[in-house]
C-alpha positions as CSV (number, residue, x, y, z in Angstrom):
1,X,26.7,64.0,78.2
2,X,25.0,63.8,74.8
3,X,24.5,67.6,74.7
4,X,28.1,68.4,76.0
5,X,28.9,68.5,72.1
6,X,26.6,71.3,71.1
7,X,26.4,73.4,74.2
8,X,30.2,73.6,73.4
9,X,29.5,74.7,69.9
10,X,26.9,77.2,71.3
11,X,29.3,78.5,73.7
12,X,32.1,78.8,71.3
13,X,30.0,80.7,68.9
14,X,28.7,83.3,71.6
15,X,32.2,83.5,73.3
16,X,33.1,84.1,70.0
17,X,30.8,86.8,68.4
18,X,33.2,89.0,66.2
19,X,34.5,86.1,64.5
20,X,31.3,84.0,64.5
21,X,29.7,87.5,62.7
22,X,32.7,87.7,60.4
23,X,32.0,84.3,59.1
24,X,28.4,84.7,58.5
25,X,29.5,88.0,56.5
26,X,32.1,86.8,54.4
27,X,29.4,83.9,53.6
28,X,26.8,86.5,52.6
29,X,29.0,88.3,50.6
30,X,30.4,85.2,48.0
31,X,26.6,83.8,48.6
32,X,25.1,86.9,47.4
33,X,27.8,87.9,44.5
34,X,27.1,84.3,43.0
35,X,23.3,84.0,43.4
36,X,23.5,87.0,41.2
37,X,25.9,86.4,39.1
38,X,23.8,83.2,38.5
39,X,20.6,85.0,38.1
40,X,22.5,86.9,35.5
41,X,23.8,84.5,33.4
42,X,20.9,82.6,33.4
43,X,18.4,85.4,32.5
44,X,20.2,86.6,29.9
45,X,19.9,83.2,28.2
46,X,16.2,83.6,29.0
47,X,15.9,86.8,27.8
48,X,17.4,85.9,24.7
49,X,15.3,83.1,23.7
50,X,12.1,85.2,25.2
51,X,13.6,88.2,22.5
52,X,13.6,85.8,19.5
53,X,10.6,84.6,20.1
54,X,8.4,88.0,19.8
55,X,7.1,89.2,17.1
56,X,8.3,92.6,17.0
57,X,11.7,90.2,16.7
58,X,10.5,89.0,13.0
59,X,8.9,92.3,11.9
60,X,10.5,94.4,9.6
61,X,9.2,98.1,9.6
62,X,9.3,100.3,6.4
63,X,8.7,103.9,7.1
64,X,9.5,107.4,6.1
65,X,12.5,109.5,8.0
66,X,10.2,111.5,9.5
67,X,9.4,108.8,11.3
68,X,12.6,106.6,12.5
69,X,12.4,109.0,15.5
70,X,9.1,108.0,17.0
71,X,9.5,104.1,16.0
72,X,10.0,101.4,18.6
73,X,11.9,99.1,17.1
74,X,15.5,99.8,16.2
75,X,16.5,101.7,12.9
76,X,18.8,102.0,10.1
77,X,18.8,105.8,9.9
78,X,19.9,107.3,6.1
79,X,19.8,110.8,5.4
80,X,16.7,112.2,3.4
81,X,16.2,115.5,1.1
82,X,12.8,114.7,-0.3
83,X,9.2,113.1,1.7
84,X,7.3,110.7,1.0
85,X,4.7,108.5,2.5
86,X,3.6,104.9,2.2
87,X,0.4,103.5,1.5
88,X,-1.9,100.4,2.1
89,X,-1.2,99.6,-1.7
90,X,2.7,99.4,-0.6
91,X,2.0,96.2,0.9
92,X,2.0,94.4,-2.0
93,X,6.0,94.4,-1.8
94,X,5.2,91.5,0.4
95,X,3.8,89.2,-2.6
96,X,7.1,89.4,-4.3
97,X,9.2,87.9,-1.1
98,X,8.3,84.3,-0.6
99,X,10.1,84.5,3.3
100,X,7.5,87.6,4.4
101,X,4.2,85.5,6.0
102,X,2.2,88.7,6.5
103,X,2.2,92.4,6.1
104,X,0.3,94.7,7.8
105,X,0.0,98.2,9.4
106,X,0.1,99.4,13.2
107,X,0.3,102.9,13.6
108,X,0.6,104.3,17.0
109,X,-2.8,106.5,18.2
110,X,-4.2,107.5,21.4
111,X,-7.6,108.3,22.4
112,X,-8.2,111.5,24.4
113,X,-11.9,111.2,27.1
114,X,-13.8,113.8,28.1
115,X,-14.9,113.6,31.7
116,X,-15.9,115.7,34.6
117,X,-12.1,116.8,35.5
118,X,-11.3,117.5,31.6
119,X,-14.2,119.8,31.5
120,X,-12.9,121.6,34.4
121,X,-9.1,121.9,33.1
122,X,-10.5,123.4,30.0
123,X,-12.6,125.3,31.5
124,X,-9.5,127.0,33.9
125,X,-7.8,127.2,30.4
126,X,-10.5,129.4,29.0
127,X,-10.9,131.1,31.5
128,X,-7.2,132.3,31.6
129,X,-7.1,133.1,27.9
130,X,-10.1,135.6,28.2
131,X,-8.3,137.1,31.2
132,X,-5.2,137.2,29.7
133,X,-6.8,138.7,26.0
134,X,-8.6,141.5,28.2
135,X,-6.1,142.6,30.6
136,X,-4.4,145.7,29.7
137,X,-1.6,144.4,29.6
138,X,-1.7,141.8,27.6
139,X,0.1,142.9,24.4
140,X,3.2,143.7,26.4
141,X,2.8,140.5,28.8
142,X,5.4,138.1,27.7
143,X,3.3,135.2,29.5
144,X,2.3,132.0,27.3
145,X,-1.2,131.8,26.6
146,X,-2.4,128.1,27.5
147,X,-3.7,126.4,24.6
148,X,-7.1,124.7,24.9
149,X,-9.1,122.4,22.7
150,X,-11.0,123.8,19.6
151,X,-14.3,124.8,19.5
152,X,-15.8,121.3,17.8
153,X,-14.5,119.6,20.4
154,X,-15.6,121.5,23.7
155,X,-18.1,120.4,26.0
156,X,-19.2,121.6,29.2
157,X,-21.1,120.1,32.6
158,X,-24.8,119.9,31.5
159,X,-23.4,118.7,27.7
160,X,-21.6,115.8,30.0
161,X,-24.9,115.7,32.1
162,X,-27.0,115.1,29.5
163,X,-24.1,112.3,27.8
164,X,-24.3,110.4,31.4
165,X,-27.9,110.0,31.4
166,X,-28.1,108.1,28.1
167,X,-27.2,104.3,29.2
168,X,-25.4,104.1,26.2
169,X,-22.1,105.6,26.6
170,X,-19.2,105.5,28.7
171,X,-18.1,108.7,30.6
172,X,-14.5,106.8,31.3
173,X,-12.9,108.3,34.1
174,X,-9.4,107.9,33.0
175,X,-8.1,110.5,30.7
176,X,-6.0,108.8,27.8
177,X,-5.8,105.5,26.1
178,X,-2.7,104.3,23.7
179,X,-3.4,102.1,21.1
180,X,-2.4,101.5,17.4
181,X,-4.7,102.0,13.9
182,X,-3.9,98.2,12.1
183,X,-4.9,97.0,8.7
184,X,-7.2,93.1,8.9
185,X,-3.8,91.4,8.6
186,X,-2.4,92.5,11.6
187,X,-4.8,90.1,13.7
188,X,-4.1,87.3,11.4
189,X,-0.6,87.5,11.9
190,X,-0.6,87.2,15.8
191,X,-3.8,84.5,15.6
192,X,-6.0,86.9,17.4
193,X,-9.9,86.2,18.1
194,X,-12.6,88.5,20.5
195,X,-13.7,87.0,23.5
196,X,-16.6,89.2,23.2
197,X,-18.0,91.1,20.0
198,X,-15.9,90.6,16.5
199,X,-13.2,91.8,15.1
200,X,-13.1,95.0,12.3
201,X,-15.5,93.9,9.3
202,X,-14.6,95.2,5.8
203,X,-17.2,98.2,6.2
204,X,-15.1,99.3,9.6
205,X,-12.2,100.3,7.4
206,X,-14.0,101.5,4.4
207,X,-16.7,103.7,6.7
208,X,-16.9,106.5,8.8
209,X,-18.1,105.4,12.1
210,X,-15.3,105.5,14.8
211,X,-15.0,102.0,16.3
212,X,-12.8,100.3,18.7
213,X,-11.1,96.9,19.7
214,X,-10.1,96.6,23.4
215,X,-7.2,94.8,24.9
216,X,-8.1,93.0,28.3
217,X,-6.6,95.2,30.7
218,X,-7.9,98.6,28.9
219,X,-11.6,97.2,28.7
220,X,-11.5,96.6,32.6
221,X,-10.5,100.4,33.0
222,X,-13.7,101.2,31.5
223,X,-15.7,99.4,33.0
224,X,-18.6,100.9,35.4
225,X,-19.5,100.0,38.8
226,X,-21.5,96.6,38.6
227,X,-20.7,96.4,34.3
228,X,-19.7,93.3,33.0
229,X,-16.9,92.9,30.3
230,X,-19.2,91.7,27.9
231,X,-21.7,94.9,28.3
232,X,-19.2,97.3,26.8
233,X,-19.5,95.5,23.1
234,X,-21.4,98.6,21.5
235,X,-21.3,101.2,24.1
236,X,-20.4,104.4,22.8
237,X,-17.0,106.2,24.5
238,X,-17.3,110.0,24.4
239,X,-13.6,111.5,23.3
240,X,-12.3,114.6,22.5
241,X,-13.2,113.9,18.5
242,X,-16.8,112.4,19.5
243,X,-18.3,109.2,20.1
244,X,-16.3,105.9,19.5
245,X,-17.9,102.8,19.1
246,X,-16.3,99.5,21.1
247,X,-17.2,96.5,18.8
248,X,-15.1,93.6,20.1
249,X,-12.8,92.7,23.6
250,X,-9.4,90.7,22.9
251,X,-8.4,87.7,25.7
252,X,-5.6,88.6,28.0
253,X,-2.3,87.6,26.1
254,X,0.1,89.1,29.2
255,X,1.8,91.6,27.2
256,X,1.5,95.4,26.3
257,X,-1.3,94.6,24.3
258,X,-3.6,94.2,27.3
259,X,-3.7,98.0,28.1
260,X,-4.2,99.1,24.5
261,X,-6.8,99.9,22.0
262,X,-7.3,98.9,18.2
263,X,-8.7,101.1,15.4
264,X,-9.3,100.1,11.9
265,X,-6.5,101.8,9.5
266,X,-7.8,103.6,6.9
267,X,-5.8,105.0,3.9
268,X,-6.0,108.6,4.0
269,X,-4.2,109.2,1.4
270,X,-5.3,106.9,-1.0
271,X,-9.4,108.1,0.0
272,X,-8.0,111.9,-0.8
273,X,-7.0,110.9,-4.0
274,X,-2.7,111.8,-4.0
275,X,-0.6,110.8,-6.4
276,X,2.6,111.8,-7.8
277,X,4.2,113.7,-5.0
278,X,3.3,111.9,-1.4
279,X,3.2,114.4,1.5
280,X,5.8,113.2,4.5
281,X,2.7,114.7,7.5
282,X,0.3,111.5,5.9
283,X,3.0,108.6,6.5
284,X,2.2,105.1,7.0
285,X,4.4,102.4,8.7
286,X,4.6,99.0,6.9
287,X,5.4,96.0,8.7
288,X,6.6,92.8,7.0
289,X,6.3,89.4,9.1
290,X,9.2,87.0,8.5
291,X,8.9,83.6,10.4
292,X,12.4,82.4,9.5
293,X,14.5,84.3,11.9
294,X,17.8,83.6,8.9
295,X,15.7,85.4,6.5
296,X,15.3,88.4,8.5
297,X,18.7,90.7,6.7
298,X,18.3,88.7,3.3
299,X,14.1,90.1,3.1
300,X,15.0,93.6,4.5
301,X,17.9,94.1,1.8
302,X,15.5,93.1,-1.1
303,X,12.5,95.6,0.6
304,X,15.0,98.2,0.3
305,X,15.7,97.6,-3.2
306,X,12.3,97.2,-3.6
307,X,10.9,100.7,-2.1
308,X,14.3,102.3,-3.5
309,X,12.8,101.2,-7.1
310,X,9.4,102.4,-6.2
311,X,10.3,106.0,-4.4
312,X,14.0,106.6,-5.4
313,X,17.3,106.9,-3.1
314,X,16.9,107.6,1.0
315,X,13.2,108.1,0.7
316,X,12.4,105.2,3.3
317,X,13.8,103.7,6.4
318,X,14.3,99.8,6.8
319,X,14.1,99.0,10.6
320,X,15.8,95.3,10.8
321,X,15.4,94.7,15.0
322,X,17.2,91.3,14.2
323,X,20.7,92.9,14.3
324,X,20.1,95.2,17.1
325,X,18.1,92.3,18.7
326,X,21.6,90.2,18.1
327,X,23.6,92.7,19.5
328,X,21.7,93.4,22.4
329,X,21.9,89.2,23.2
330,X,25.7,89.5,22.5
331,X,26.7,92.0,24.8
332,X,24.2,90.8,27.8
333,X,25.3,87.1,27.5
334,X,29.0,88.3,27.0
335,X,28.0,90.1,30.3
336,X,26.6,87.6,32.2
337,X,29.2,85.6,31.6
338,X,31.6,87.9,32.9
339,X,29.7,88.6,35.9
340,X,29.3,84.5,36.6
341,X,33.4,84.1,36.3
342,X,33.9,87.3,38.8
343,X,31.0,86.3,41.1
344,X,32.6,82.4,40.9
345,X,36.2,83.7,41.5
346,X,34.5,86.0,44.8
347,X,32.8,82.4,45.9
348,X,35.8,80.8,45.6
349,X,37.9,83.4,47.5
350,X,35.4,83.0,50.2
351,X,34.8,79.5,50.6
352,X,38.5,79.4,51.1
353,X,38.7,82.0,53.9
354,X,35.6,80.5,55.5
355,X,37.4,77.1,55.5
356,X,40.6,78.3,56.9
357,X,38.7,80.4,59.6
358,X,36.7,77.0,61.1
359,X,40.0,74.9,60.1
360,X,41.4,77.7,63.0
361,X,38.6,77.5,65.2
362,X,38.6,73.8,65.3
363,X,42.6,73.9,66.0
364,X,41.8,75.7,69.2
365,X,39.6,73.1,70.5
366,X,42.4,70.3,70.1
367,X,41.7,69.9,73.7
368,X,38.1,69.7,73.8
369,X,38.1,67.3,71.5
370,X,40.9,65.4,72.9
371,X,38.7,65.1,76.0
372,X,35.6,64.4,74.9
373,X,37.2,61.8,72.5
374,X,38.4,60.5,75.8
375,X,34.9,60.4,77.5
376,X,33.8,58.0,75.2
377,X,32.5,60.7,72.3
378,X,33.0,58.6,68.8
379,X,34.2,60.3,65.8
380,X,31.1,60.4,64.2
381,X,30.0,62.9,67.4
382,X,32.5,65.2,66.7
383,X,32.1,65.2,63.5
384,X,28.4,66.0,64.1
385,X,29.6,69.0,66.2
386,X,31.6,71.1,63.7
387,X,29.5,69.9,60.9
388,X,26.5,71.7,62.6
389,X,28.6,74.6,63.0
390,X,29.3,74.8,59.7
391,X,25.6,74.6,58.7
392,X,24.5,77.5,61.0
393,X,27.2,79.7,59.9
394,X,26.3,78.7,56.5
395,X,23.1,78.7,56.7
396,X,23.1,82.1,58.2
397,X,25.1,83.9,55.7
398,X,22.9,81.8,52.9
399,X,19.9,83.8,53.9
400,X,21.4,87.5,54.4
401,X,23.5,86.4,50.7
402,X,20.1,86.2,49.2
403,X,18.6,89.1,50.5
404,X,21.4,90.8,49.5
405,X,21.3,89.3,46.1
406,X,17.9,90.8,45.5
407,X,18.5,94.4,44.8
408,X,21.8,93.7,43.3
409,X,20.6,91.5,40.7
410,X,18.0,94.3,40.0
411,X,20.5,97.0,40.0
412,X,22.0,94.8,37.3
413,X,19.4,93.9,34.9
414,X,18.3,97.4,35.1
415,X,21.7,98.2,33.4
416,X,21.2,95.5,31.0
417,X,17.6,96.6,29.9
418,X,16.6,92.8,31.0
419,X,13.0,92.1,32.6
420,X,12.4,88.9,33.7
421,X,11.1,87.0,37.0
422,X,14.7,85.7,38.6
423,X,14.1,84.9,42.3
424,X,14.1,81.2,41.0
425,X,17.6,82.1,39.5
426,X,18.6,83.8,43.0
427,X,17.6,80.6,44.8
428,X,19.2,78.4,42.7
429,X,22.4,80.5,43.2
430,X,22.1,80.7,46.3
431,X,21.9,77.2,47.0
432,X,24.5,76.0,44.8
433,X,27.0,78.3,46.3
434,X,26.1,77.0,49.6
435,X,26.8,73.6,49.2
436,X,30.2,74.8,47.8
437,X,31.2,76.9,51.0
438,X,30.1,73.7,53.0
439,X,31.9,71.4,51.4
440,X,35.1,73.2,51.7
441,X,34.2,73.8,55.2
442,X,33.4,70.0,56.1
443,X,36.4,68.3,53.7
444,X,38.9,69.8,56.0
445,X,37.4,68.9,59.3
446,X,36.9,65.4,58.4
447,X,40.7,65.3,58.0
448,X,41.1,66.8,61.3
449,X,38.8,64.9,63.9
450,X,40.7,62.1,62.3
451,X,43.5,62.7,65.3
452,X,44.5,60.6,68.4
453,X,42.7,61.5,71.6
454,X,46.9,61.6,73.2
455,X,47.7,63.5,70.1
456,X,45.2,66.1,70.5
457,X,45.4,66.7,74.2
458,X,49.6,66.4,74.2
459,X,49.4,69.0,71.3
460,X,46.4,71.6,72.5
């Protein structure tokens, strides 16, 4: 007798498969369309504040035209008849503009190994010139002769041999390594300290011995079978322009950074001795640190006026990323909120449906209840019974609405350029917008097991 109530549900919702699978569906869907129109909204607030707070946020870059194209940050593009370059002396705009905090350089470089497999590539490419430079054919041949590296910088099997034996250097096996060339300020202005060796001493940038910093994640790619992190402070790594030394090993900060490189800037153009005209093919890119997010447009407006004075009209570029950076927040919050009014309006217009589906599934067991009420079943018992329905079919459509949350909230924040962690933000969706579906469900049926035994069996 005390199961009667939920083998009745059971049977109901296997007698009843199509519309017991509907249900679960039309859950799923407002489940899933809110979970991510939730995750949305709420990442793009967290985006936001995680975008403010970087550093590339507060940096304003000054650089020549010729090189808005291969900057990161956003640009004010201008159009330019004459080059010029800037110089480590440049920074000295900064002493004039109380809001700037540092200024520094970080120019983008890469490092190029030699290893077993490069030796063979060039060795093909050689190979293929000299065929291509003796055949008969060649001055008529209309195929492009494959470049390969000059003559300084070739090495071949025993030259790698003989490298490998010395315990001092590292044959890396990976190929290529990004990284930036930064004046001393740059590690002041992010607070930055070696876990193992130092950072660049004043001889490093004045000398001629090539030497490296390693982020985290790029010193574990060099690392040997058996090596320790702290054994690569002074090995010597064997690149395509000859030994580098590695004199210090960064702490893992979770960003970019971890997978790069550091190399001491040195003015080239100031150590050759130009003056007067600056060639565009030796620019520099200046970087000006401003803490106070609402001094940002005021200090890049008086660094243009400033360079303007030095260099004359449309010689530099000012990249501001603040009002990009704004624009970018503006549209993705304006977004998400968009996406959380449609998702909440699909939720809605499901939790209705639902309702009136299990308001029409309970009418058809007027009798049922009637009887059992009859039997001696309380209220509270049949309550019970359409209340667990409710939770299976809600419960149910929760799960497959969060699943099916997943790749659309990805799809989404793909289109919106945002990367952030958000099955927190699904599950929180998720279960808000379950509780709604059930409490429309429930409110109803409360209101209806509230009926007359006679009453319900009279009017079944």
């Amino acid at each position: 007798m005390h199961n009667e109530p939920l083998l009745i549900m059971l049977r109901r919702f296997t007698g009843r498969i199509l519309e017991s699978g509907l249900l679960i569906l039309l859950v799923a869907l407002g489940v899933g369309a809110a979970s991510a129109g939730v995750s949305i909204s709420l990442n793009s607030a967290s985006y936001a504040a995680d975008l403010r707070s970087r550093a590339s946020y507060h940096e304003i870059a000054v650089s020549v035209p010729s090189q808005a194209d291969t900057m990161e940050e956003p640009v004010i593009r201008k159009p330019t008849t004459d080059t010029t370059i800037l110089t480590y002396a440049d920074l000295s705009a900064a002493e004039l503009l109380p809001a700037v905090d540092f200024a520094y350089i970080e120019n983008p470089v890469r490092l190029s190994f030699v290893n077993e497999a490069v030796i063979e590539r060039d060795a093909e490419r050689r190979a293929q010139m000299e065929q291509i430079i003796t055949s008969e054919t060649a001055e008529d041949s209309k195929a492009e002769v494959p470049e390969g590296p000059p003559e300084s910088m070739r090495m071949d099997a025993e030259d790698l041999e003989e490298a490998a034996q010395d315990s001092s250097i590292i044959i890396a096996r990976i190929e290529e390594l990004s990284g930036s060339s930064v004046s001393s300020e740059y590690f002041t202005s992010r607070a930055l300290q070696t876990t193992f060796g130092s950072l660049f001493s004043t001889e490093d940038y004045q000398g001629t011995e090539s030497v490296i910093i390693l982020g985290h994640t790029a010193a574990q790619l060099l690392l040997s079978d058996g090596m320790t992190t702290g054994e690569l402070i002074g090995k010597r790594l064997l690149t395509r322009t000859g030994y580098v030394t590695i004199v210090g090993i960064l702490p893992p900060d979770g960003s970019s950074s971890d997978s790069r490189y550091y190399a001491p800037y040195q003015d080239t153009a100031a150590s050759l001795g130009f003056t007067g005209i600056r060639r565009s093919s030796m620019g520099t890119v200046l970087r000006f640190y401003v803490t106070d997010e609402q001094e940002l447009d005021a200090t890049a407006e008086q660094l243009e006026n400033w360079f303007t004075s030095q260099f004359g009209e449309n010689q530099i570029v000012i990249s501001n990323p603040k009002s990009e950076a704004d624009q970018l927040i503006a549209r993705n919050s304006s977004i998400g909120i968009l996406m959380l009014l449609l998702s909440g309006a699909g939720l809605f217009i499901a939790a209705i449906n639902v309702s009136h589906m299990l308001i029409s599934r309970a009418m058809r067991m007027r009798r049922h209840v009637g009887i059992l009420m009859a039997l001696g079943s309380s209220r509270g018992s049949i309550r019970r019974l359409f209340t667990w329905e409710s939770l299976g079919i809600t419960g149910i459509g929760t799960l497959f609405g969060a699943l099916f949350a997943i790749p659309l909230n990805a799809s989404m924040q793909q289109a919106m350029s945002i990367q952030t962690d958000s099955w927190w933000a699904i599950a929180l969706g998720a279960i808000l917008s379950a509780v709604l579906i059930l409490l429309f469900s429930l409110v109803p049926i409360m209101q209806y097991t509230r009926i007359q035994p006679a009453d319900a069996m009279r009017n079944a």
